[in-house]
C-alpha positions as CSV (number, residue, x, y, z in Angstrom):
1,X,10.1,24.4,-29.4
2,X,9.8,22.5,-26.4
3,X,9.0,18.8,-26.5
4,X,8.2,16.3,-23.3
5,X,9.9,13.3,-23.0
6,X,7.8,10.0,-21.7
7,X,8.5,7.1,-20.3
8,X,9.1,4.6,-23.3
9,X,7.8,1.0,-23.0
10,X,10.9,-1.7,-23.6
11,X,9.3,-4.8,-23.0
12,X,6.1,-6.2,-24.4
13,X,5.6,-7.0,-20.9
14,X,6.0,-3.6,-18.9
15,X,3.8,-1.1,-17.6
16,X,5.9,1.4,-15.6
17,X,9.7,1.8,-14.8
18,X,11.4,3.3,-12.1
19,X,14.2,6.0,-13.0
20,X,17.3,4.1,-11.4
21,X,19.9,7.2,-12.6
22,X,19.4,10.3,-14.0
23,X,22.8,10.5,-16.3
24,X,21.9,14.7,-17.2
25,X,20.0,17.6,-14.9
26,X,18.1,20.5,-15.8
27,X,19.9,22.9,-17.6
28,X,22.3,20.6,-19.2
29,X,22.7,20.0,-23.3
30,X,21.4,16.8,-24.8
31,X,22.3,15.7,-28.2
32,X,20.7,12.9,-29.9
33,X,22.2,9.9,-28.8
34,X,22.6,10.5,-25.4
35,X,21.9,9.1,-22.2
36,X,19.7,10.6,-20.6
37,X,18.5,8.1,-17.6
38,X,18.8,4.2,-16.9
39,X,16.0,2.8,-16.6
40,X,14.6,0.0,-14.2
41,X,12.0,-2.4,-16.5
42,X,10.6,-5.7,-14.9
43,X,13.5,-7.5,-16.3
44,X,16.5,-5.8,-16.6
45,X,17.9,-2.2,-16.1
46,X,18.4,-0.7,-19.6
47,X,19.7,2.5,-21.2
48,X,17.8,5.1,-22.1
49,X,18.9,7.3,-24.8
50,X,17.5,10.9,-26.0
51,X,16.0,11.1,-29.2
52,X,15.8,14.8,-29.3
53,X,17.8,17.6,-29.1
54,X,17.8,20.4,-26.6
55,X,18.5,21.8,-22.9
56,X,17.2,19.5,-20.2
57,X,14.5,21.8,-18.8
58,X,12.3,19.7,-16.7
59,X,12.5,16.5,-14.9
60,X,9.7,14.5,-13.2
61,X,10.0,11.5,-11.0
62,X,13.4,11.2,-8.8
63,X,15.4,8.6,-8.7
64,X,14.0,5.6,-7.7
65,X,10.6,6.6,-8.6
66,X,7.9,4.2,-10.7
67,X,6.5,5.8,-13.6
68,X,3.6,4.8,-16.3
69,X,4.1,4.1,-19.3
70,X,3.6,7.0,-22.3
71,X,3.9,9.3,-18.8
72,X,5.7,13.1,-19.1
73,X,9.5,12.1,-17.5
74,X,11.2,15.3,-18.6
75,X,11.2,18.5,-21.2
76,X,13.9,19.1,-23.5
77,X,13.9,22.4,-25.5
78,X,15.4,26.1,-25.7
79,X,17.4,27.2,-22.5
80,X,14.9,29.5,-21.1
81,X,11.8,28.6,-22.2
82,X,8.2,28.0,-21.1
83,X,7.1,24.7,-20.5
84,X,4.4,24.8,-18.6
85,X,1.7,24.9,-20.9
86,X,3.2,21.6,-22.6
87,X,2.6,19.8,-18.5
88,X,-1.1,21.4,-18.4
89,X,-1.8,19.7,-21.7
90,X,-0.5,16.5,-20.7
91,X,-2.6,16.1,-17.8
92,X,-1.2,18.3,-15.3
93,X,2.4,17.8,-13.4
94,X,4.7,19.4,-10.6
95,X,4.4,23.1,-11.8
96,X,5.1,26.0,-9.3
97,X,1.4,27.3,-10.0
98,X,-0.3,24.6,-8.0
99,X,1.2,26.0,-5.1
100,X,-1.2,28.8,-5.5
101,X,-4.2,25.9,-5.7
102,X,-2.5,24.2,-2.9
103,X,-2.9,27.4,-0.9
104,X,-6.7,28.3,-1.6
105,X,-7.5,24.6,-0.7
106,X,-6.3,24.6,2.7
107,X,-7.9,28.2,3.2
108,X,-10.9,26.9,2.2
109,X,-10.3,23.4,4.5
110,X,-9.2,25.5,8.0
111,X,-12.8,27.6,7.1
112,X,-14.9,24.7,6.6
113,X,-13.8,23.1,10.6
114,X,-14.0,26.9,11.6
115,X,-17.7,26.6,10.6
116,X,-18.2,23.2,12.2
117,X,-16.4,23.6,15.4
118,X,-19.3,25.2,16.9
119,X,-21.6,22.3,17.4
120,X,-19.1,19.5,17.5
121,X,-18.5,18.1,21.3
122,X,-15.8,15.1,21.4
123,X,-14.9,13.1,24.2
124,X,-12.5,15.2,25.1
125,X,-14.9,18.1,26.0
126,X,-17.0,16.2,28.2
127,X,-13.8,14.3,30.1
128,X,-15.3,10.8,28.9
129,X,-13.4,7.6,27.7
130,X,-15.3,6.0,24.6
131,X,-14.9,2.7,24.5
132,X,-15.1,0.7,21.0
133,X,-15.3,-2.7,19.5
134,X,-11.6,-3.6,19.5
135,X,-10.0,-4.9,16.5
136,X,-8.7,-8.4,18.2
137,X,-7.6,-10.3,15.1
138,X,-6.6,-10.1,12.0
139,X,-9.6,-10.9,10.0
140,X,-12.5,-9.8,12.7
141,X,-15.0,-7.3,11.4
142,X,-17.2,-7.6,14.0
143,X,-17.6,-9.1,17.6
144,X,-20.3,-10.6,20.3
145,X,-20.5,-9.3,23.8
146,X,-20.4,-12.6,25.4
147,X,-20.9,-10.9,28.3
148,X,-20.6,-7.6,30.3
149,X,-18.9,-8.1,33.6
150,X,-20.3,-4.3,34.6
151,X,-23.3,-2.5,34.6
152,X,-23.8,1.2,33.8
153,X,-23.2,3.2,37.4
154,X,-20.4,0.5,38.8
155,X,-17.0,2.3,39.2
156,X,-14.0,0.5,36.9
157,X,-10.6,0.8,37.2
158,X,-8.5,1.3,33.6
159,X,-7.5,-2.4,33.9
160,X,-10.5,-4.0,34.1
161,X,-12.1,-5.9,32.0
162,X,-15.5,-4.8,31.6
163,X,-16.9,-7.3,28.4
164,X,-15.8,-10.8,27.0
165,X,-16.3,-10.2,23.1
166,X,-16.5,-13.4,20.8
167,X,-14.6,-12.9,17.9
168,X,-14.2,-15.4,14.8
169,X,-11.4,-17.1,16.5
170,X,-11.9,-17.1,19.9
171,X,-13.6,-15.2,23.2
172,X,-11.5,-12.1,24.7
173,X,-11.6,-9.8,27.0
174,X,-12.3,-5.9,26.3
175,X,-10.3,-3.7,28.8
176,X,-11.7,-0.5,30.1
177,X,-7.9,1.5,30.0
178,X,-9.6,4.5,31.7
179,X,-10.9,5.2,35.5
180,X,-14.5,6.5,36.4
181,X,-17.9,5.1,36.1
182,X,-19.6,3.3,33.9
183,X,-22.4,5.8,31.7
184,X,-23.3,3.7,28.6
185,X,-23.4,0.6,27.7
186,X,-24.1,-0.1,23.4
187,X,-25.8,-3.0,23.2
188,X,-26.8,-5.7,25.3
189,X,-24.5,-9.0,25.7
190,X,-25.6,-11.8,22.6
191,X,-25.7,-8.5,20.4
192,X,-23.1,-7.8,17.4
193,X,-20.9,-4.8,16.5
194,X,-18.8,-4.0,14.0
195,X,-15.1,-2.9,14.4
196,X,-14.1,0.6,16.0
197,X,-18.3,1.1,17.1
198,X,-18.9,2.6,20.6
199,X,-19.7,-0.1,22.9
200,X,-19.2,1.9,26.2
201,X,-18.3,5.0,27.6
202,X,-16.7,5.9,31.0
203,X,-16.2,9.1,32.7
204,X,-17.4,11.1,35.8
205,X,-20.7,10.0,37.7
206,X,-23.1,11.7,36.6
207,X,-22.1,12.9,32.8
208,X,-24.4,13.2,30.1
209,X,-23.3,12.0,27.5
210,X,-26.1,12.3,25.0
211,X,-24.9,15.3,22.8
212,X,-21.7,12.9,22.0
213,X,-23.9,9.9,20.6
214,X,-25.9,12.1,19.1
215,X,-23.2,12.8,16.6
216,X,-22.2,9.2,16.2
217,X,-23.5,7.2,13.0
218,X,-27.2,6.3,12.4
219,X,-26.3,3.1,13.9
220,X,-25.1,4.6,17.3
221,X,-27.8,6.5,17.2
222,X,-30.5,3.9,17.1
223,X,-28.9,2.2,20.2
224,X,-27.7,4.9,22.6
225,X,-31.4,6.6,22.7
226,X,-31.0,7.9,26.5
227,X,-28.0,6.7,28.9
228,X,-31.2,6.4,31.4
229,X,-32.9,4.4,29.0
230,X,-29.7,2.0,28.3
231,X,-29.2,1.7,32.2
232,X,-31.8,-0.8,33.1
233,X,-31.1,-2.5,30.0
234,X,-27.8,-3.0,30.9
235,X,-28.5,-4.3,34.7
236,X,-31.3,-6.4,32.5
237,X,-28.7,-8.1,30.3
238,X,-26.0,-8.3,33.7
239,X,-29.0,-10.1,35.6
240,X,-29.4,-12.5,32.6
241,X,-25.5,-13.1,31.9
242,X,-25.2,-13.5,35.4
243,X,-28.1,-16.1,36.0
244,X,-26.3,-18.0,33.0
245,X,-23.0,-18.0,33.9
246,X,-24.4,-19.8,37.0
247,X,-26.3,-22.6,35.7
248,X,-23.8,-23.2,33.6
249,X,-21.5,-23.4,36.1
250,X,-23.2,-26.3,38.3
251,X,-22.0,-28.1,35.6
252,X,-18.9,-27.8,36.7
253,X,-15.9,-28.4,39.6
254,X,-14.8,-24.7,39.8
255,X,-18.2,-23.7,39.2
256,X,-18.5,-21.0,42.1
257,X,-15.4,-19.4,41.4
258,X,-16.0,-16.5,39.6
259,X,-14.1,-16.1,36.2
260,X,-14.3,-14.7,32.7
261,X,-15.1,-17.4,29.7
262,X,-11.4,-17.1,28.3
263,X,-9.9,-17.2,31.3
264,X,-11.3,-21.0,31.9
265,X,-10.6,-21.4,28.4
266,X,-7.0,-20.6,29.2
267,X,-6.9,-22.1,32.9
268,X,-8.5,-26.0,31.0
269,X,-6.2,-25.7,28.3
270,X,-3.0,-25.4,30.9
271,X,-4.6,-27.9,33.7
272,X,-5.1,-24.7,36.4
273,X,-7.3,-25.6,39.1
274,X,-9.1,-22.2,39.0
275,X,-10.4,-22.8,42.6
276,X,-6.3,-22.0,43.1
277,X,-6.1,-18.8,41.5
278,X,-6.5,-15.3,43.0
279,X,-8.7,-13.1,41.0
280,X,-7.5,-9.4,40.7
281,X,-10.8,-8.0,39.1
282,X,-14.0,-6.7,40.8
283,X,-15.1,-8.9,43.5
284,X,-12.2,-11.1,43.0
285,X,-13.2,-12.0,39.8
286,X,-10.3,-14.3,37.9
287,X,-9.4,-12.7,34.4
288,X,-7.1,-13.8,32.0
289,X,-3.8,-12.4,33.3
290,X,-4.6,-13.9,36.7
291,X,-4.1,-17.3,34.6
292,X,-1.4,-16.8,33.3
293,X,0.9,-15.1,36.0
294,X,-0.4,-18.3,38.0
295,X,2.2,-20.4,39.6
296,X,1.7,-23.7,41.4
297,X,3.0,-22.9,45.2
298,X,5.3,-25.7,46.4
299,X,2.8,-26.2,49.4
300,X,-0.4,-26.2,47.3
301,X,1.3,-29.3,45.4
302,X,2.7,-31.3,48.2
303,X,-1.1,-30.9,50.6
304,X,-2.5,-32.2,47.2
305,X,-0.9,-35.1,46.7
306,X,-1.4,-37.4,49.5
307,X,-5.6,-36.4,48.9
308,X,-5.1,-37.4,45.3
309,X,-2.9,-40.9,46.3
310,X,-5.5,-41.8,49.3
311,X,-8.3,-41.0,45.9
312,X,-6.5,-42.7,43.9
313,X,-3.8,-45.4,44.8
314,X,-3.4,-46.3,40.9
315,X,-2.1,-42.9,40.1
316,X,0.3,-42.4,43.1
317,X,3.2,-42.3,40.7
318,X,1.9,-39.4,38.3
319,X,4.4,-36.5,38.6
320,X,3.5,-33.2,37.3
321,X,5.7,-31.4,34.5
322,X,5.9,-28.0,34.4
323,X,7.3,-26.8,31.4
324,X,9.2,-23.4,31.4
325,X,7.8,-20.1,30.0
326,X,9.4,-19.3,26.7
327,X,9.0,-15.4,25.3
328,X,10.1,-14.8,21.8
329,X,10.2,-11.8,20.0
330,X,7.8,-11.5,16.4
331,X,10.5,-9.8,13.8
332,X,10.1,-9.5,10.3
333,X,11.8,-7.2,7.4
334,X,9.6,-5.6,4.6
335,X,11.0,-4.8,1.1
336,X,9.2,-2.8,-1.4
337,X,8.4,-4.7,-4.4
338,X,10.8,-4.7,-7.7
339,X,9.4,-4.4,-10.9
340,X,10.3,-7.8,-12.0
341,X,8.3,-9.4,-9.0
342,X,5.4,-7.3,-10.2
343,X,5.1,-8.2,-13.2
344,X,6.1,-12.2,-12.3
345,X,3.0,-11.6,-9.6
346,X,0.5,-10.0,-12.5
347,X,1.3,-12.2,-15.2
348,X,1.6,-15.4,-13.7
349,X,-2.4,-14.3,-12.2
350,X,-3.7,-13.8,-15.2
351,X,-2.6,-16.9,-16.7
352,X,-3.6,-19.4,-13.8
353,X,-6.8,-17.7,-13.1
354,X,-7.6,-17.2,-16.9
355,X,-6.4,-20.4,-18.4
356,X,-7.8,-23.4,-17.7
357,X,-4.7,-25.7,-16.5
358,X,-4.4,-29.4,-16.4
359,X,-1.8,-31.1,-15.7
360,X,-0.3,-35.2,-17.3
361,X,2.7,-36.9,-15.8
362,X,5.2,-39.5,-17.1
363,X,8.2,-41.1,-15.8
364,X,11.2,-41.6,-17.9
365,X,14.2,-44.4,-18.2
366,X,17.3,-42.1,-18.1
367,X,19.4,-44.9,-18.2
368,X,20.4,-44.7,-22.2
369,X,20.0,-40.7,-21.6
370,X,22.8,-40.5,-19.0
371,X,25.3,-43.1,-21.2
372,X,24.5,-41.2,-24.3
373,X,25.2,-37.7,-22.4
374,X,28.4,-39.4,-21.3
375,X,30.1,-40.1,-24.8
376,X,28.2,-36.8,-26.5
377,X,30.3,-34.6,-23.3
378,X,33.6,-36.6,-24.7
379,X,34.0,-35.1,-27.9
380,X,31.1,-32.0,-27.3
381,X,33.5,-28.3,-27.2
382,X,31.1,-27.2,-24.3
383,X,29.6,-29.8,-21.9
384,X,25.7,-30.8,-22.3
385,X,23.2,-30.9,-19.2
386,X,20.3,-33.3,-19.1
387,X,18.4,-30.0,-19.4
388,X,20.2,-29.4,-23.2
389,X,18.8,-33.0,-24.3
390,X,15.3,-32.2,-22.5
391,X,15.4,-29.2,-24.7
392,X,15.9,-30.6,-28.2
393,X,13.7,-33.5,-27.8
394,X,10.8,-31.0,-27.1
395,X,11.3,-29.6,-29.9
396,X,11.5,-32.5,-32.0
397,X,8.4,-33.7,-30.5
398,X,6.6,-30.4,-30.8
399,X,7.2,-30.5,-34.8
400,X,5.4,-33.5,-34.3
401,X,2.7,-32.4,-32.5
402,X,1.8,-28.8,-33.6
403,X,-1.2,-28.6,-31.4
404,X,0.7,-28.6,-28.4
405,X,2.7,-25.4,-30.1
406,X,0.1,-23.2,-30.2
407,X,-0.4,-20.0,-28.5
408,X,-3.8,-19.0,-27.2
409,X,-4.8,-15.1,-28.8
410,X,-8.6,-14.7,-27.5
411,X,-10.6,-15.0,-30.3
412,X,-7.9,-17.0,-32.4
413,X,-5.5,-19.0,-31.6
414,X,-2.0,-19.6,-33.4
415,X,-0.6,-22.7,-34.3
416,X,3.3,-21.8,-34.7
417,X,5.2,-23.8,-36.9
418,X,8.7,-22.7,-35.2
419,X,10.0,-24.2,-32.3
420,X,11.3,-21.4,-30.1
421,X,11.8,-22.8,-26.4
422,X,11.7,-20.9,-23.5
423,X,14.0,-21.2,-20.4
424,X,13.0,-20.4,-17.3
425,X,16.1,-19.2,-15.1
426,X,16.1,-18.5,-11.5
427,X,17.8,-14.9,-10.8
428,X,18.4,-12.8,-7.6
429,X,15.2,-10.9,-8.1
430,X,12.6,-13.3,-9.7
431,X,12.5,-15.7,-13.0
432,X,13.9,-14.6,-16.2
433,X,12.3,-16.8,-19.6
434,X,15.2,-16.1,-22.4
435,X,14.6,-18.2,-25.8
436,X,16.2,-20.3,-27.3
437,X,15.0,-20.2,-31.2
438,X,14.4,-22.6,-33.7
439,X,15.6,-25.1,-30.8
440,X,14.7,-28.2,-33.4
441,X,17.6,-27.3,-36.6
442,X,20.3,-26.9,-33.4
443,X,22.8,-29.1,-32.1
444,X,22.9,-29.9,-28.7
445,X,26.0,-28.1,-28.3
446,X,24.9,-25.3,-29.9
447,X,22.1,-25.0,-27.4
448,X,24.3,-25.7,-24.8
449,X,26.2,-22.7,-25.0
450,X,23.2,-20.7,-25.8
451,X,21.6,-21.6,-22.9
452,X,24.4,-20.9,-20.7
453,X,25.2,-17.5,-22.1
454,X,21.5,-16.6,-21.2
455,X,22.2,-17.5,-18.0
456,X,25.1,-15.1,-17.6
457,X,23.3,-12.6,-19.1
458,X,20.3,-12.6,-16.7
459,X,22.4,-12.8,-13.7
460,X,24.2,-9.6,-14.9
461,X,20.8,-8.3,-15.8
462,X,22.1,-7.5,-19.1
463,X,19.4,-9.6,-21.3
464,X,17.6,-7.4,-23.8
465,X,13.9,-8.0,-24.7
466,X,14.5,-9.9,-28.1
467,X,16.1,-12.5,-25.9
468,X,12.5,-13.2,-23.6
469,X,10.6,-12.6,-26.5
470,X,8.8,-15.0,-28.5
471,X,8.5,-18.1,-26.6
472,X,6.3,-21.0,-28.3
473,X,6.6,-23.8,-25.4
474,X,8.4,-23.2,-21.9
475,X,10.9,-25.9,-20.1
476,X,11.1,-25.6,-16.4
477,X,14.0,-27.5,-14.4
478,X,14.0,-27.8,-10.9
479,X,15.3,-31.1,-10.9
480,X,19.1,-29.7,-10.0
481,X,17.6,-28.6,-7.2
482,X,16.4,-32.4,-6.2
483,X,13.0,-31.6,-7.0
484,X,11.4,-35.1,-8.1
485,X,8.1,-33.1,-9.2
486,X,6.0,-30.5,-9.5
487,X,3.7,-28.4,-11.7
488,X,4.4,-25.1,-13.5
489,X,2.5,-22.2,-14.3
490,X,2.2,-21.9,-18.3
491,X,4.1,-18.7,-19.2
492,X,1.5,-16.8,-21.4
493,X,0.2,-16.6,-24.3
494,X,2.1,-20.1,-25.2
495,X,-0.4,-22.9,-24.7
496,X,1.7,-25.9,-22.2
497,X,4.5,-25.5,-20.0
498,X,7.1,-28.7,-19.0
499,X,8.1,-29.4,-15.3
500,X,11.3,-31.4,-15.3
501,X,12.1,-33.2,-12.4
502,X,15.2,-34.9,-10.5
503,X,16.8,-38.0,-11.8
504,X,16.1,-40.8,-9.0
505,X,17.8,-43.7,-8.4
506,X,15.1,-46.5,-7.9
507,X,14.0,-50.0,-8.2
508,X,12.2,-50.8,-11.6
509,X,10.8,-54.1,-13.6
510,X,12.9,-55.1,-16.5
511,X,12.5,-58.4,-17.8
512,X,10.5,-59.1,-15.2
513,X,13.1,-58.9,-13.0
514,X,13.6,-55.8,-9.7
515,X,16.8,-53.9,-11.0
516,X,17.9,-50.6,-10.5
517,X,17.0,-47.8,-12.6
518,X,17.4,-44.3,-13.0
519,X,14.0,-42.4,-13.4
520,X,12.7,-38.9,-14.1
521,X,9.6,-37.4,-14.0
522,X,7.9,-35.0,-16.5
523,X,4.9,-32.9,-16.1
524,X,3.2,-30.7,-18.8
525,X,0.9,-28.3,-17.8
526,X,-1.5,-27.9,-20.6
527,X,-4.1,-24.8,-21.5
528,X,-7.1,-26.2,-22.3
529,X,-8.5,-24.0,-24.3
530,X,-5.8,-25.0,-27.0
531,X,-4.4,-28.6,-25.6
532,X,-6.7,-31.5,-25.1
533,X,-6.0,-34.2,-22.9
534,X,-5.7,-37.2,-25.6
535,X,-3.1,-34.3,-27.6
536,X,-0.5,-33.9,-24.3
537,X,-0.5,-37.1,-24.2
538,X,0.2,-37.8,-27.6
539,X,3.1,-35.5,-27.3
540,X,4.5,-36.8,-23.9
541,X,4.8,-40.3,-25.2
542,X,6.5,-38.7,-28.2
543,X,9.1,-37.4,-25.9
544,X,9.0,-40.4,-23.5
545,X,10.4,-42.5,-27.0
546,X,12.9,-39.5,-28.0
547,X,14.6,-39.5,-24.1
548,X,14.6,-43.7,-24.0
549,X,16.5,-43.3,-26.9
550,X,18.6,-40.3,-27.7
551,X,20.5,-41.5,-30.8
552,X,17.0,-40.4,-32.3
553,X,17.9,-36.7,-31.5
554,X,20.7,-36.8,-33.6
555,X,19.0,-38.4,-36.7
């Protein structure tokens, strides 16, 4: 009898795998035992080994596809038999059936426009341009007409600008891109519209183009009544931009010259005399390319100085700089996300933005750390890091402070009475926390060669998930990196988290005397829902004492 095959869950941490190698194809014989597929987990790519017995008769996702957990992957059963009923059940799959399905549903779609067709009228049938609210940065949703620079009859060429739009960031200009006359204008300038709206439409004198806004949204609707009605509007709103735009510009030297808001945004921000530029829009009108294809003629500068030196003697020796155009090119590269980064992205989320995190720091004297390290690596069978000593005296110090051990459950919490540490370890793809368990009963050796067979482990991805499993407390070092500091997110459901820092050389008081020192800084990132201030720092003054004195570590 046939039997499906799901994706199995090998982490208490995963939610999908990809299929990185099918090691069997349909129609081949699988015994128990074999493997079947490797798969790709959030931490490591792992074997995956059938636990039935049969031909390989179907198979689901490719290579290199994500799949749920508990969802079908394959069907293993008799060579020749029926397995489609066994897909149905499961919630439907790729079976050749839905191709049947697949074909009534686009007979019924290519009747359904056949139906429609008859009353729809696009743009396209009436030879019109519509025109609609831009999209002009990345987090616009809606723009102002500043104002319109045409009004419904004037003829436009497909590179003029017919509206300056006020966006969230900053005033632009909205260009026409087609030729013809101006038949509609939205909504008057000082008025709002939302992204990809109709603001305008251009096309051959005389159009109407009623029956196309009639089909437009409600909101369309509303405003484009009759183009006859929106005409006087419009030379209403031109006459009242217009009076504007000139007492405001009395206020100004280049007042009469006739330009576009971000132009003399553009032209005051660069020092262009605007009174110097040639505008290339209707009636002359300066635009923003006009600004900034401007170039300073040689003659222009040299007539202007001796005005500027007989104006001003004190400024005779003022040279202007002209800086040199640089273009670049915007390149970027996009990567789809691996499953360890997902899971890295989703838990450290929900820890941040569920737990409550605080954060204490203290500074340690290394000093009597770095001597003792020195005579420990002389007679030690593997060599001992800083990080090996930060590790045991954690877990001294947790024993002595089980509050700070605790793992947060939801409506419980846990107060462990083990001390299994967890590592974090920077690999190519992400962060890798493997444990190292009952930390406190081992000797520093021991945990230095524990530690750095995890690492070798996780580099090869070959770490299996009773080594990241079961963490009580988490160290993280970035001080080989020459980190002096810096906060950590706590690794779930484990109730703090320690930052180490970089080993500084700096000047300290001893004995009331300036001397040299050798200081590092420790930061615990605490959950308060288990971890109270007064407790973390209990605990870190506990560990201050073991690391000023290591000989404690090995009593």
């Amino acid at each position: 009898m046939a039997e499906v095959v799901r994706m199995p869950k090998m982490s208490d941490t995963m939610t999908e795998g990809v299929i990185a190698k099918w090691h069997k194809k349909v129609g081949d014989k699988v015994n128990s035992g074999d493997l079947v597929a490797e798969i790709e987990t959030d931490k490591a790519t792992m074997d995956f080994e059938s636990y039935q017995e049969g031909t390989l008769l179907y198979i689901g996702p490719k290579e290199g596809e994500a799949v749920p957990i508990d969802a079908v992957i394959a069907v293993l059963g008799d060579e020749g038999e029926d397995y489609e009923a066994l897909l149905k059940e499961d919630g439907g799959s790729a079976a050749p059936k839905t191709e049947e399905k697949k074909e009534e549903a686009k007979e019924e779609k290519t009747e359904e426009p056949a139906a429609e067709t008859g009353s729809q009228v696009t743009a396209e049938d009436l030879g019109v341009t519509v025109i609609t609210m831009p999209l002009l940065s990345d987090t616009m949703t809606e723009g102002v007409i500043a104002q319109w620079n045409f009004k419904v009859g004037d003829t436009i060429k497909s590179d003029d600008a017919i509206a300056d739009v006020e966006t969230d960031k900053a005033t632009m200009e909205v260009t026409a891109y087609a030729d013809g006359t101006l038949l509609y204008v939205g909504l008057e300038a000082g008025q709002a519209a939302k992204v990809n709206d109709i603001i305008a439409i251009v096309g051959p004198a005389g159009t109407d183009v009623t029956p196309l806004l009639n089909q437009k949204s409600a909101p369309a609707k509303a405003e484009a009544k009759d183009t006859k009605e929106s005409a006087p509007k419009a030379e209403a709103s031109s006459e009242k931009a217009a009076s504007t735009e000139e007492a405001a510009s009395s206020t100004s030297d280049d007042s009469r010259v006739k330009a576009s808001p971000l132009a003399r945004k553009i032209a005051k921000e660069k020092g262009i005399d605007l009174t110097q530029v040639k505008g290339s829009a209707e009636n002359g009108r300066i635009v923003k390319k006009d600004v900034e294809n401007f170039v300073p003629s040689a003659s222009t500068s040299s007539t202007a100085a001796p005005a500027t030196a007989a104006a001003k003697p004190a400024e005779a020796d003022v040279k202007t700089i002209s800086l040199p155009t640089y273009v670049g090119e915007e390149r970027y590269t996009e990567k789809p996300v691996n499953q360890m980064r997902k899971t890295i992205a989703r838990r450290l989320s929900e820890s941040l933005f569920t737990a409550p995190h605080f954060y204490l720091t203290v500074s340690i004297d290394m000093d009597n750390a770095m001597a003792a390290r020195a005579q420990i690596n002389e007679v030690a069978p593997v060599k001992v890091s800083f990080n090996d000593i930060v590790i045991k005296a954690v877990a001294i110090a947790l024993k002595q402070h089980p509050n700070v051990n605790s793992s947060w459950l939801g409506d419980k919490i846990r107060y462990n009475e083990h001390t299994n540490i967890g590592v974090a370890m920077a690999v190519e793809d992400g962060l890798l926390v493997p444990v190292v368990r009952f930390a406190d009963g081992k000797s520093l050796s021991h945990i230095s060669a524990e530690v750095k067979d995890f690492a070798q482990k996780a580099k090869s991805k070959k770490l299996q998930p009773s080594d990241w499993e079961g963490s009580t407390f988490t160290v993280s070092n970035l001080g080989m990196f020459g980190i002096d500091e810096f906060t950590s997110i706590i690794n779930s459901p484990d109730g703090a988290i320690l930052s180490v820092g970089a080993i500084q050389q700096v000047p300290v008081v001893k004995n009331g005397a300036v001397v040299p020192g050798n200081i590092m800084k420790l930061t615990l990132g605490c959950d308060h829902r288990v971890v109270d201030g007064a407790t973390g720092a209990q605990f870190l003054q506990t560990l201050k004492g073991l690391l000023e004195a290591p000989i404690r570590l090995l009593a």
